[in-house]
Steps between C-alpha positions, in 0.01 A plus 500: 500500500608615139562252216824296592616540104434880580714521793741271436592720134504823736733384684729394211460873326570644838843267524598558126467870536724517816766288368487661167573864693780312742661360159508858320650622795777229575523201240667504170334571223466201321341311791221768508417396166522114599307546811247743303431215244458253782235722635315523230477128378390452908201765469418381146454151633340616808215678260463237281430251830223757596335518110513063527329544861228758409464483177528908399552610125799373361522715232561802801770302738681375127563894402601608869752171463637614169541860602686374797738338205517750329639714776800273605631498159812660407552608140859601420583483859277798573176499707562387837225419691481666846423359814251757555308447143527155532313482840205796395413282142484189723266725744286597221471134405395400815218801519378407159485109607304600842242768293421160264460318751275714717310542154456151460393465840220719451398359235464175634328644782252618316465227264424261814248708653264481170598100542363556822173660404423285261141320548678215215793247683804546325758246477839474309736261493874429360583314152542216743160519628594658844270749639683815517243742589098498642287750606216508842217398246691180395532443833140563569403258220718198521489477888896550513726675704717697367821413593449109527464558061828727428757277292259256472362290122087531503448112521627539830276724610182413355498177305250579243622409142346719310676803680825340475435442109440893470818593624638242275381598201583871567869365358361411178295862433622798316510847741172634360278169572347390747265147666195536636348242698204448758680297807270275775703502801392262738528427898644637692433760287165483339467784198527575130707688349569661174876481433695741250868368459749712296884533476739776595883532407733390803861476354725374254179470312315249700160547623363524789095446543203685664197376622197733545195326731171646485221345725181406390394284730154676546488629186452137400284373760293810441433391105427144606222619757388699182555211281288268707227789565491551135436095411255443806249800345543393173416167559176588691366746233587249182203283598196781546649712185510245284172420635368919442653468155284190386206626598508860377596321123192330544299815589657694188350262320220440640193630276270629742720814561238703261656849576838566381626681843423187653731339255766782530448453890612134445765527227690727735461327802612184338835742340588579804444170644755345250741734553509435872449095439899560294620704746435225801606244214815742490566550840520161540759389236718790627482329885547158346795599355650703739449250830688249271200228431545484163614192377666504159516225266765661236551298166620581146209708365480571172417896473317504152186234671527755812421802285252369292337347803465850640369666171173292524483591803473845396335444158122684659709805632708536197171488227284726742765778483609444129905427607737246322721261689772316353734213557831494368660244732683234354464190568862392614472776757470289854461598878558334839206635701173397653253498192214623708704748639614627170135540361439687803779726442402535135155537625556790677720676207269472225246631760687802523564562150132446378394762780758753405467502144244658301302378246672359145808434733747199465652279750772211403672248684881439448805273599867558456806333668623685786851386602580162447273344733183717512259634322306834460135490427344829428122618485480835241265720520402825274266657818538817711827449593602546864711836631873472599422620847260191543693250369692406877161502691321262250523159674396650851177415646213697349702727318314661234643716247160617397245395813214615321557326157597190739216475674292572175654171349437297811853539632645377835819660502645158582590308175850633438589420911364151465752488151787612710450240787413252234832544317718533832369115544576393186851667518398734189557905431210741413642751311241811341588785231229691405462891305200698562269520137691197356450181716607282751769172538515267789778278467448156725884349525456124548780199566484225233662257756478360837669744775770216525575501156519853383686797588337849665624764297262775628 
């Protein structure tokens, strides 16, 4: 069966243009005109029902309508319209209608099928928060069918708020921007997913919202088994390296070592036996962090104490390879964070800096406001620098920009991941700039205020 607006307007032309050729033939000529005017305002509504019903171009029906209008004017009293014209511009306006259509069709059709294919669920729904429109992945994922969710808000179909507050919020974002979010589902389906939600225009300049599910169910449990394998090992070597690492200080030492390769022998071995006892000691922290057992104990810190806590720390280091380290923190400049945490972030920075830059070298410590209700404390450094193309990969595990320097200095390849994690806890921003010859800023953005009291502006 063809489209019933289809037939039902072929019909019409076919009526109008017999009539028309029975009224040239019979009728006065003043009704032709009458009847001819009729007919038109008939087809013109008839093509405007089938624009409302499938949605084709408007701009394209509009100028077919006003040349139709344009033909059954009369100017001066000349310019009849025939019967016969009449009926072939309606005709044409009919074909063009039907060759959008089929156009659109295709389109769709084809739009669909990549729908179809896609490995990510796709859902959209209304401005109202109806579900207009899910493909066989979203299907797949949510456990639906996929006609029991057509028409239908989300809360109905899977009561999970978090969901239903994406589709929300989609109202309240500009067309370029878009939430991410990492979703538990759980029984009777059992998963995690990671959840894009972004708006699309629907009409009369509402939105309507799109939700974009991405599995990761094993992708997760995968990293925990990791996780766990990870803190179990490092736990069971911390006690016998730590044990290796006392006893090979002892033999450095130790004065009855009379030759020096003996010595060398045991200087190296305990080197190497360092660097391994802060890579467990590494490995460790990461874990800790990651399965979620850290507990944090977040007060009003003030950051000039932190820094000069963490320059003694470093005061050995900094002699033995002739570099200056300042601290030009004020001391109004507060943080709400974990202290211990902090110093561990800090210690890891300065770390960095004092491997990476060369003797004579400066590092400084600084705080400025960052928004009204954070604050942006930054460790300078005048070192290497670190290449543009290097600069995403930095906070991965064991990334090295330069492995053999690294592993030179001692390096794990872990202290700028364990300042990410770190900083995700303490709902902070790590933020680097650096330029090769010139130096190196890491910029740790801090809240100066419970969660509950200040505002997210990142």
């Amino acid at each position: 069966m063809g489209n019933p607006s289809l037939i039902l307007v072929g019909w019409m032309v076919a009526a109008m243009i017999g009539v028309g050729v029975a009224v040239a033939w019979a009728w006065p000529f003043w009704m032709v005109i009458v009847l001819g005017a009729g007919l038109v305002g008939v087809a013109v509504l008839l093509t405007r029902d089938m624009w409302d019903r499938t949605r084709v171009n408007r701009e394209d029906v509009m100028t077919g309508v006003r040349h139709l209008e344009q033909l059954s004017e009369i100017e001066g009293g000349a310019g009849i319209l025939e019967p016969d014209a009449l009926g072939g511009h309606i005709q044409r306006l009919v074909e063009n209608v039907k060759t959008r259509m089929t156009s659109l069709e295709d389109e769709r059709t084809k739009i669909i099928a990549i729908m179809e294919n896609l490995v990510e669920g796709v859902v959209a729904f209304d401005p109202k928060g109806k579900v207009l429109f899910t493909n066989s992945s979203a299907h797949r994922i949510l456990g639906l069918d996929a006609h029991a969710i057509q028409g239908r808000s989300l809360w109905e179909i899977i009561r999970n708020q978090e969901l239903a507050g994406l589709v929300e919020g989609c109202q309240e974002l500009a067309w370029h921007e878009r939430r991410q979010a990492e979703v538990e589902l759980h029984p009777p389906v059992s998963m995690v997913l990671e959840v894009y939600a972004l708006p699309f225009p629907f009409s009369n300049q509402k939105k309507g919202s799109v939700l974009v599910l991405h599995d990761v169910t094993q992708l997760r449990r995968l990293e925990q088994v990791r996780t766990e394998f990870v803190e179990n090992v490092s736990h069971e070597l911390r006690t016998p390296m730590t044990a290796i690492v006392g006893y090979l200080e002892t033999l450095v030492d130790e004065p009855s070592l009379e030759t020096p390769n003996n010595r060398k022998f045991v200087q190296v071995a305990h080197q190497h036996a360092v660097r391994l006892s802060r890579l467990v000691e590494d490995l460790r922290s990461l874990s800790e962090i990651e399965s979620g057992k850290v507990v944090l104990r977040c007060e009003s810190v003030p950051l000039c104490e932190v820094a000069l806590d963490v320059c003694e720390m470093f005061h050995h280091q900094l002699s033995k390879k002739n570099l200056q380290i300042s601290n030009m923190i004020g001391v109004e400049f507060r943080a709400w964070v974990d202290r211990d945490r902090l110093i561990q972030i800090l210690v890891n920075l300065v770390d960095n800096a004092i491997k990476y830059t060369s003797a004579g070298g400066t590092i400084s410590f600084q705080a400025i406001p960052f928004g009204d209700e954070r604050i942006s404390l930054q460790v300078k450094d005048t070192g290497q620098g670190i290449p543009s193309t290097d600069l995403p990969r930095i906070t991965e595990r064991f990334y090295r920009v330069d492995r053999a320097r690294s592993r030179a200095e001692g390096g794990t390849g872990l202290g700028l991941s364990i300042v990410k994690h770190l900083l995700q806890l303490l709902d902070g921003k790590l933020r680097i700039q650096s330029e090769l010859g010139k130096g190196t800023t890491v910029e740790v953005v801090l809240p100066v205020s419970p969660p509950n009291l200040s505002t997210n502006i990142l």
